[in-house]
C-alpha positions, 0 to 999 in steps of 0.5 A: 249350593253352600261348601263347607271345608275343613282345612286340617282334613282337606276336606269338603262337603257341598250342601243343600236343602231341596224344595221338598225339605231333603238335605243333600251333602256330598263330599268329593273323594278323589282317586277314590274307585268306589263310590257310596250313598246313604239316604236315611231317615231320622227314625228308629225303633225308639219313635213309638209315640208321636203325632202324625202328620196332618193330625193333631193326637199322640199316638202309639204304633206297635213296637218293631214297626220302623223295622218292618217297614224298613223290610217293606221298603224294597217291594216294589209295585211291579212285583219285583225287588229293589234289591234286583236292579241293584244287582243288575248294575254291579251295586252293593245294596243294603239297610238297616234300622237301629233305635234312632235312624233308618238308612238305604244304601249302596255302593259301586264301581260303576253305573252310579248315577243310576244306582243313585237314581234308584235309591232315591226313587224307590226309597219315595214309592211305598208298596204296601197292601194288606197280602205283602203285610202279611206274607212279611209277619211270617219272615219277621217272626223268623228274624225274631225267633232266630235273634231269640236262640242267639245268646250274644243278642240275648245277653246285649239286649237283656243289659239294655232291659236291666239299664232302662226302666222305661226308655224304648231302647230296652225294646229289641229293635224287631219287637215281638211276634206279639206286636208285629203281628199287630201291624196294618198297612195303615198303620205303616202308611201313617208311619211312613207318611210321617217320619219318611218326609224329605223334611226329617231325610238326609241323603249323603253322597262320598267318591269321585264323582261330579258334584253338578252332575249328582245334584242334578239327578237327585233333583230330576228323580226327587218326588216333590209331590209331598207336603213340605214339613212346616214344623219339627215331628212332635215325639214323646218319650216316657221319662226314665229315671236315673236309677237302673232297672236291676242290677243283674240278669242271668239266661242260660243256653247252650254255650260253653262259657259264660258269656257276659256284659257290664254297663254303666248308664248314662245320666248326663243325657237331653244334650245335641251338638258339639256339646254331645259329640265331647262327652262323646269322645272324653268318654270313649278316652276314658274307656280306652284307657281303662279297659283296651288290651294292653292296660293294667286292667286288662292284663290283671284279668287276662293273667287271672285266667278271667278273660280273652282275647274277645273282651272290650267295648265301648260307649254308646251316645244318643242325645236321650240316652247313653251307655258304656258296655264291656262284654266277653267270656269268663268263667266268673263274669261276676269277678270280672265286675268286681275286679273292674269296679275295684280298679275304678275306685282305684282311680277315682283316689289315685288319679289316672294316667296323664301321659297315658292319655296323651297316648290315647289321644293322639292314637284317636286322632291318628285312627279318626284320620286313617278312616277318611280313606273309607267312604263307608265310614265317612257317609255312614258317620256323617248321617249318623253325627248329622241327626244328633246335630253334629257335622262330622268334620268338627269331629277333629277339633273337638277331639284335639279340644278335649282335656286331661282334667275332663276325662278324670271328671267323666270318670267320677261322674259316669263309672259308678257302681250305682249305675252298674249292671251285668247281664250273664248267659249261663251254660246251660245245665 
């Protein structure tokens, strides 16, 4: 078992790979009365074509399938829910899928080691037949439907569209009624089969627990009777073109204000690591210091009357695509875009702020140090770091790191009117 520890946190992380290709980590919390595990699988809605395991073509799956089988995961073969035994021992269970990952967790007071048990086990027990694929088409097209009548959905997901030309990422993540009532059990299976591997798994463990002891039961319930990942999963991707896609989406529902997004898309993209995880971080300096309440872009809005307390946002980082997003409520959400493009040109000749961003920095460092209290965000950060191949705790120094002069680089090289979109829901008349 290999340690890896990180002095200034005072942190530790123990690891190691199992026979069958699972990555095992587990950072010990002291004190800490509730404990948190999260297995996932490096597999989003973005992996629609890829050659399967065991096979030699490309093929393409019908958008929204890790979504649904996530969904299908927790039928078990005696009939009943994963959910259940969960429930019995006092756990808190949940899941979820994005564009890039699917993960299963839990946490607890007590009974962990059982709830631990669980996870792994039925995680590796697919159940799939041709009558729960079906019953499921009818549940998820509710999902969908519902998800279609919400208009914050709706304006985040139409700013994804007006971002990308090809990129899956303008896929909402469920996919359509169309496509899901395309799936098969096989098709599943073959999804499954592929990307459900304990090659491409990480399973992360935090709390006051004995590291022997959580070793031993995820060796003693591990399935083992899986070919072993002798190469990395071929995955394709259409090529996306720097260009946005439009410049302007508008829907209307019945809401009371306008509700927008603005995004910039961002090209300095294909990069992983230590490498990734800085342009991450210079990047979200940088909008913090343009865009959090309390700067003088923010006030000028607020005092215009063009947005409330509810604006802000953020970047989002992937090692094939990136973007910064801001939304809220206006009354002239356009103004609102031009009014920000204004002040970032302002910037761009005058240069920003250099105390300002030592503020922001240090009150980053502070905020990175005050979330290793939560076992939630560090086993749900670690996982996500970790499949864009960065450990969670060089996150600190790579932070401290980060120049005054990088941040003003970023600035003329990501906020650009170019690559600048808006997406507005409209009242509806």
């Amino acid at each position: 078992m290999e340690k890896i520890v990180n002095e200034v946190l005072k942190e530790e992380v123990y690891y190691e790979k199992l026979e069958n290709g699972l990555d095992v980590y587990f950072m010990p919390k002291h004190g800490f009365t509730k404990k948190y595990a999260v297995l996932a699988t490096n597999y989003g809605s973005n992996e629609l074509e890829f050659i399967p395991i065991g096979e030699d073509k490309k093929i393409r799956v019908n958008e929204g399938i890790a979504h649904f089988l996530e969904h299908k995961m927790f039928e078990q073969p005696d009939g009943g829910n994963a959910f259940d035994k969960f429930s019995k021992w006092g756990a808190n269970a949940n899941a979820f899928t994005n564009f890039t990952m699917t993960a299963y967790l839990f946490s607890a007071t007590d009974n962990f080691y059982e709830s631990l048990e669980h996870l792994i086990d039925y995680v590796q027990t697919p159940y799939f037949t041709d009558e729960n694929v079906e019953k499921e088409k009818g549940i998820i097209e509710q999902e969908i439907k519902m998800y279609d009548d919400d208009p914050e959905w709706n304006v985040y997901f139409n700013t994804l569209k007006a971002l990308y030309v090809n990129y899956p990422v303008r896929i909402d993540i469920a996919g359509t009624v169309d496509s899901i009532y395309k799936i098969t059990k096989e098709e599943l299976y073959k999804c499954y089969n592929t990307f459900y591997n304990p090659g491409n798994m990480d399973l992360f463990v935090v709390g006051d627990l004995n590291k022997n002891k959580v070793m031993d039961v995820v060796k003693k319930v591990n399935h083992y009777d899986v070919e072993k990942l002798s190469t990395k999963i071929e995955k394709f991707y259409p090529e996306e073109p720097d260009n946005v896609n439009q410049k302007e989406i508008v829907a209307t529902f019945p809401v009371s204000m306008p509700m927008f997004n603005i995004a910039f898309k961002d090209n300095n993209v294909g990069i992983k690591g230590n490498e990734l995880l800085r342009k991450e971080i210079v990047t979200e300096i940088l909008t913090d210091m343009i865009f959090k309440r309390g700067s003088k872009l923010f006030e000028d809005l607020y005092m215009k009357g063009l947005i409330n307390d509810n604006f802000g946002g953020g970047f989002s980082s992937q090692v094939d695509y990136g973007f910064t997003i801001l939304g809220g409520d206006s009354k002239d959400p356009r103004k609102v875009k031009e009014i920000i493009l204004d002040y970032i040109e302002k910037y761009k000749i005058e240069g920003l702020d250099k105390k300002e961003f030592e503020r922001t920095k240090k009150k980053k460092i502070g905020n990175f140090l005050k979330y290793f209290d939560s076992v939630n965000f560090i086993a749900n950060n670690f996982i996500t770091y970790k499949f864009k191949d960065i450990n969670l705790l060089d996150y600190l120094d790579v932070l401290k790191d980060v120049t005054f002069e990088e941040i003003s680089e970023r600035l003329k090289s990501h906020l650009n009117e170019e690559n600048c979109v808006i997406s507005i829901v409209e009242p509806s008349k």
